[in-house]
N, C-alpha and C positions, 0 to 999 in steps of 0.2 A: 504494500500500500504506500503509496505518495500524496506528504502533504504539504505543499506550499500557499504560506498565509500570513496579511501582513495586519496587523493590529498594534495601537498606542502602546508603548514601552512606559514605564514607570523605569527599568532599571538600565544601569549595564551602558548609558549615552556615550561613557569612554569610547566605546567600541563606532560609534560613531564615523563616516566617512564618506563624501563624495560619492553619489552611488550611480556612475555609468553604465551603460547597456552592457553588463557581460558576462559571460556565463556563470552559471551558479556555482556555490563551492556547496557538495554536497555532502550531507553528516548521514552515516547511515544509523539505524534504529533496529534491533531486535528483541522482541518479547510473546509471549504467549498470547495469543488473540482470540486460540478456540481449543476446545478440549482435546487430549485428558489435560492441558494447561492451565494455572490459574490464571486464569482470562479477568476475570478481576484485577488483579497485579499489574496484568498485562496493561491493561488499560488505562490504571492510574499511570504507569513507566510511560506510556509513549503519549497519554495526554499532560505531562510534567513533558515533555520531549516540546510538545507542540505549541505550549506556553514559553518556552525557551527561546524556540527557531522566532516565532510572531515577534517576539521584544527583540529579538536584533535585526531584523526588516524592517522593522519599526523607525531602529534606531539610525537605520542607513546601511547596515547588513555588516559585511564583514571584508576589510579591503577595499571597500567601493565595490564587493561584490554581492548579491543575494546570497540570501543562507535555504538552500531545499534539503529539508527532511526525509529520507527515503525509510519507512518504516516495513521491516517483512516477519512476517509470522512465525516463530518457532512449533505454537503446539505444546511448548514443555517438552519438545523429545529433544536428544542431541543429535540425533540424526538428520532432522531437520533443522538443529539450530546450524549446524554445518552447511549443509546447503543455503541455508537465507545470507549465511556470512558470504559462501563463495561468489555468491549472484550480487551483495554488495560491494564486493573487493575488485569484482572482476567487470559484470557487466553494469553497473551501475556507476563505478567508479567512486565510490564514497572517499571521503580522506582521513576517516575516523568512524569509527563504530562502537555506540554508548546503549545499555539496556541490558536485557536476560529474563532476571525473575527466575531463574531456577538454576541452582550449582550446577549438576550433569552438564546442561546446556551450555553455558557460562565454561567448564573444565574442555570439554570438546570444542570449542570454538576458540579459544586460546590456539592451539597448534596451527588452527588458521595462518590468526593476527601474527603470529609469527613467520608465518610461512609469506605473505602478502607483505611482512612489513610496516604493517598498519597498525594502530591504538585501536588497541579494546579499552575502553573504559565502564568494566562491570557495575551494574547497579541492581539490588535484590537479589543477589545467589552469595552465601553465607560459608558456605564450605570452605577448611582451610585451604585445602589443594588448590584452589582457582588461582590464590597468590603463592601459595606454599612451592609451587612448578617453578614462582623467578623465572618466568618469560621478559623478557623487557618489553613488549610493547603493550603487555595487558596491568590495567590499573584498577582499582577500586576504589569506588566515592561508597560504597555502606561497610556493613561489619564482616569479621573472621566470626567463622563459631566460637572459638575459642576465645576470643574478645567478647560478643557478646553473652554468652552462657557460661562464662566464668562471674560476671556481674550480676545475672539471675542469679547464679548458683548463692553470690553473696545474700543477696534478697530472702532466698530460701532458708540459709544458715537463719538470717536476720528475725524471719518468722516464725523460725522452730518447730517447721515441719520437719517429721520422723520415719516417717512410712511413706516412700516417695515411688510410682509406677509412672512407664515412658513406653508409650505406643509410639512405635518410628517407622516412617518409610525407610527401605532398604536401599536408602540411598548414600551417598557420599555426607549429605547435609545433616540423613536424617540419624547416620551411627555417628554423625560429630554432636548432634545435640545431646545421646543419649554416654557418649565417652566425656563431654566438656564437663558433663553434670554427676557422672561419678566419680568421674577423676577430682571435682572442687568439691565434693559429700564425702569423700574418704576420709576416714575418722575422724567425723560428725557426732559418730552413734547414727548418725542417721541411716535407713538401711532402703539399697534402689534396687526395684525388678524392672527389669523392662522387657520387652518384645518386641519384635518388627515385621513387618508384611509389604508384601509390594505395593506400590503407590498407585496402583491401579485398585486397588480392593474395595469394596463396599460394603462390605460386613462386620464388623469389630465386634459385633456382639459376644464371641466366644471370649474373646480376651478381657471385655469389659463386664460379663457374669464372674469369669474367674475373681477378677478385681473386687467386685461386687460381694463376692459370696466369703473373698479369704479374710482372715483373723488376725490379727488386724485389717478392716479395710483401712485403703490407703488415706492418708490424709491431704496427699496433692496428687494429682495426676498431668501428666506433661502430656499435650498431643504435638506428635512431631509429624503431622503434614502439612501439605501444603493441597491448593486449591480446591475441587470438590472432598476428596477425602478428608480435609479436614475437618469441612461444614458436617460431613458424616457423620464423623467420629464424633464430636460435640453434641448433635443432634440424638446418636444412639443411647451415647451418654446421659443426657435427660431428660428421656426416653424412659430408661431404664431405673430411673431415681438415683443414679452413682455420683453424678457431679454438672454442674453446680450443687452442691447440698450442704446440710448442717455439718456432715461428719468428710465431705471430700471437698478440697479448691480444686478448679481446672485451670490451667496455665496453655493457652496454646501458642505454641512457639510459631507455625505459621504467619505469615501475613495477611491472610486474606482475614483473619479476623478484625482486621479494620477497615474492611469495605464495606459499603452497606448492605451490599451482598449477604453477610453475616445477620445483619436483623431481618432480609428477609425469610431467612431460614431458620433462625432460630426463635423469633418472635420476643417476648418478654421471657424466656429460657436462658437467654441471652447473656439477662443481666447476672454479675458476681464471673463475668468467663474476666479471668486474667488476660492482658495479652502484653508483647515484649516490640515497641517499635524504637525501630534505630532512627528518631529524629520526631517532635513535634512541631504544628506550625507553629508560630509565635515563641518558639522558646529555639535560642534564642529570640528576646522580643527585639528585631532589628526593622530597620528601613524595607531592605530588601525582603525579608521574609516575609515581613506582610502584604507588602507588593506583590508577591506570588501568590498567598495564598486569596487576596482577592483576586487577581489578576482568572488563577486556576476558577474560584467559585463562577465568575463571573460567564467564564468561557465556556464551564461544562455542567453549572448546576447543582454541582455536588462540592463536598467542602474538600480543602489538599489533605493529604497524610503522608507520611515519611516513605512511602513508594513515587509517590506526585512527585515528591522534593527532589527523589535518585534522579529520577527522569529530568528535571529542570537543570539540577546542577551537573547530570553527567555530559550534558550538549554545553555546558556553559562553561566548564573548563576545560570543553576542545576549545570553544573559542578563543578562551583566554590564549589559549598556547600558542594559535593561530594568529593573534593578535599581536603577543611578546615574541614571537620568531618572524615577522611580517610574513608571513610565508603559509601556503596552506597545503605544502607538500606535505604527505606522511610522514616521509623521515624525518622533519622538521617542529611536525606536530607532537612527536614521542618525544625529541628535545624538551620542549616546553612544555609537556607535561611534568618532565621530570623535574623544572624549574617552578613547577605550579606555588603559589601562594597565594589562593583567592578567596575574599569571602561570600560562602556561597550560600543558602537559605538555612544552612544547619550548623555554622559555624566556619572556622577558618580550615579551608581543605587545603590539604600540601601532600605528596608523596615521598616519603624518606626509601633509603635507599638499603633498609638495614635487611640483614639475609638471616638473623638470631631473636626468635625462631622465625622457621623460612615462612610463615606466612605474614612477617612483617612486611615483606619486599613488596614496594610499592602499594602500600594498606593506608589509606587513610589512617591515622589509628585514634582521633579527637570524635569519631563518629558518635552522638547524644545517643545513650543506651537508656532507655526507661522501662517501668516494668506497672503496667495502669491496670485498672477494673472498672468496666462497667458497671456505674450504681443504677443506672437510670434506663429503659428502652427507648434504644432510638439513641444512643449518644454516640455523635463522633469520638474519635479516639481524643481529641484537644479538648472534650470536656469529662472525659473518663478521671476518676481519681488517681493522680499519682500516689503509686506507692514504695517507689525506688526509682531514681540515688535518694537518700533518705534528707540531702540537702534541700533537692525539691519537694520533697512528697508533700502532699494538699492533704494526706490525711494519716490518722496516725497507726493505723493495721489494716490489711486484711478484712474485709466482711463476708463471711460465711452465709450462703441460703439460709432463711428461721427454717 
């Protein structure tokens, strides 16, 4: 899909310049569009994509040149996130490619960007491997698992949950959610079971009677999918009476539980579901973030979330590079990544260069980790209660289902 569009810029006027008739410099865009993908995700990454490209057209593009969007659909498979890279590398000619939404996809399409020469700059795929490889032309603007699920994990500690169970897709992303978080509970006391099933699955119920029925039941449960099986999993869950309840929290490490997608599938069930996003609007409360997040409401209706934000600032620190290297050559643009120092809707993004441990390399690592709960149905995740880092939290525990 191709989207070229020009609308009032609020941000970013540096970028500003003489805009002659000439050909476009084109950013390419990958993410999940349609199933088994979370197409949710997907959505919010390449509508944060689209609010991006509009504010530097706006602004007079980029070189005196236009900025076009070329967005192509993964699916959540890597076998097609590989083909959409190769058709933007090759026949579309992009000079950067920013987006994902799922590790696998995101780890396969790496070898590409190598191969092509080209910046990936990863947005929503979590897994350490993606930067753990030390490719140099693949960067990330969100979290490592190991970065973000070492900070749940502290939340966890913090709560004094004891009896901890992790349903995981059998993916790269989903055994680092289910390793980050035993590896940071080892000797706790606390004691973790977990299981895993393909991310294709739609039945959890055997795992979640097991849960259900053991002695102790568990007092958190972590759901480690992503797009419809996650809605599933949550959905079976209380269903079942397991969690949200007086005696289980549910924690979903997924993303899609900050789409609205989520209330419409889980309804007022909904409320007390944990969820873990790497950035909220308004915090920081800056210029630019809130520029975005109206900018986003305004354009699609719906409010931004920390997928929105990947998408806006993974187009905006090609620019930036493109900008500080005058040049919109690929080899040019990986330069200037690597000199990156921008601030961008979720804080000051920069790439260090450190290879200890290897998923530091080229890791954003300042990425805002929160850990929120739905009190209310129907809430965005910007008005969900914080309840970690404990600097910000708006409230002072945890609330359990009565």
């Amino acid at each position: 899909m191709r989207v070229l569009t020009t609308v009032a810029a609020l941000a970013l006027m540096a970028f500003a310049a003489p805009a002659p008739a000439q050909e476009p410099i084109r950013i390419g865009g990958i993410a999940p569009l349609s199933p088994p993908g979370g197409v949710q995700s997907g959505e919010s990454l390449r509508d944060g994509m689209i609010v991006a490209v509009e504010e530097l057209n706006a602004a007079g593009g980029l070189l005196g040149r236009p900025v076009e969007l070329v967005v192509e659909d993964t699916s959540g498979v890597p076998d097609k996130g590989i083909a959409a890279f190769e058709r933007l590398a090759s026949l579309e000619e992009v000079v950067a490619v920013t987006g994902s939404a799922h590790s696998a996809v995101c780890a396969a399409v790496s070898p590409v960007a190598e191969r092509y020469n080209i910046a990936f700059v990863a947005g929503e795929c979590w897994a350490d491997n993606v930067t753990a490889a030390q490719i140099p032309q693949v960067f990330r603007v969100t979290v490592a698992n190991s970065l973000v699920y070492s900070v749940a994990a502290d939340w966890v500690k913090e709560a004094g949950f004891q009896n901890i169970a992790i349903i995981s897709e059998n993916t790269d992303w989903g055994f680092g959610v289910i390793d980050v978080f035993t590896s940071n509970l080892e000797g706790t006391g606390a004691t973790v079971t977990s299981f895993t099933a393909e991310n294709t699955v739609t039945d959890f119920t055997p795992q979640l009677l097991e849960l259900k029925r053991a002695d102790p039941q568990p007092d958190l449960l972590i759901a480690g999918f992503t797009g419809s099986g996650l809605f599933l999993m949550l959905r079976q869950a209380a269903d079942l009476g397991l969690a949200p309840s007086a005696e289980t929290a549910v924690f979903a490490a997924g993303s899609d539980v900050l789409e609205p997608e989520f209330w419409n599938v889980m309804g007022d069930d909904g409320v007390y579901v944990i969820g873990n996003p790497a950035g909220l609007p308004g915090r920081p409360d800056t210029e630019l973030s809130r520029a975005f997040a109206t900018a986003f409401e305004e354009r699609f209706g719906r409010p931004a979330n920390a997928v929105a934000m990947e998408g806006y600032d993974g187009i905006m620190v090609i620019a930036q590079a493109i900008m500080a290297q005058q040049s919109a050559e690929p080899a040019a643009i990986i330069e200037g990544l690597r000199a990156t120092d921008w601030e961008g809707t979720r804080g000051r993004i920069y790439f260090p260069q450190d290879t200890d441990p290897a998923w530091a390399f080229q890791q954003w690592p300042e990425v805002p980790i929160f850990v929120i709960q739905y009190t209310e149905p129907n809430q965005t995740p910007a008005e969900a209660a914080i309840l970690w880092p404990r600097s910000q939290a708006t409230v002072d525990e945890i609330v359990l289902r009565p």
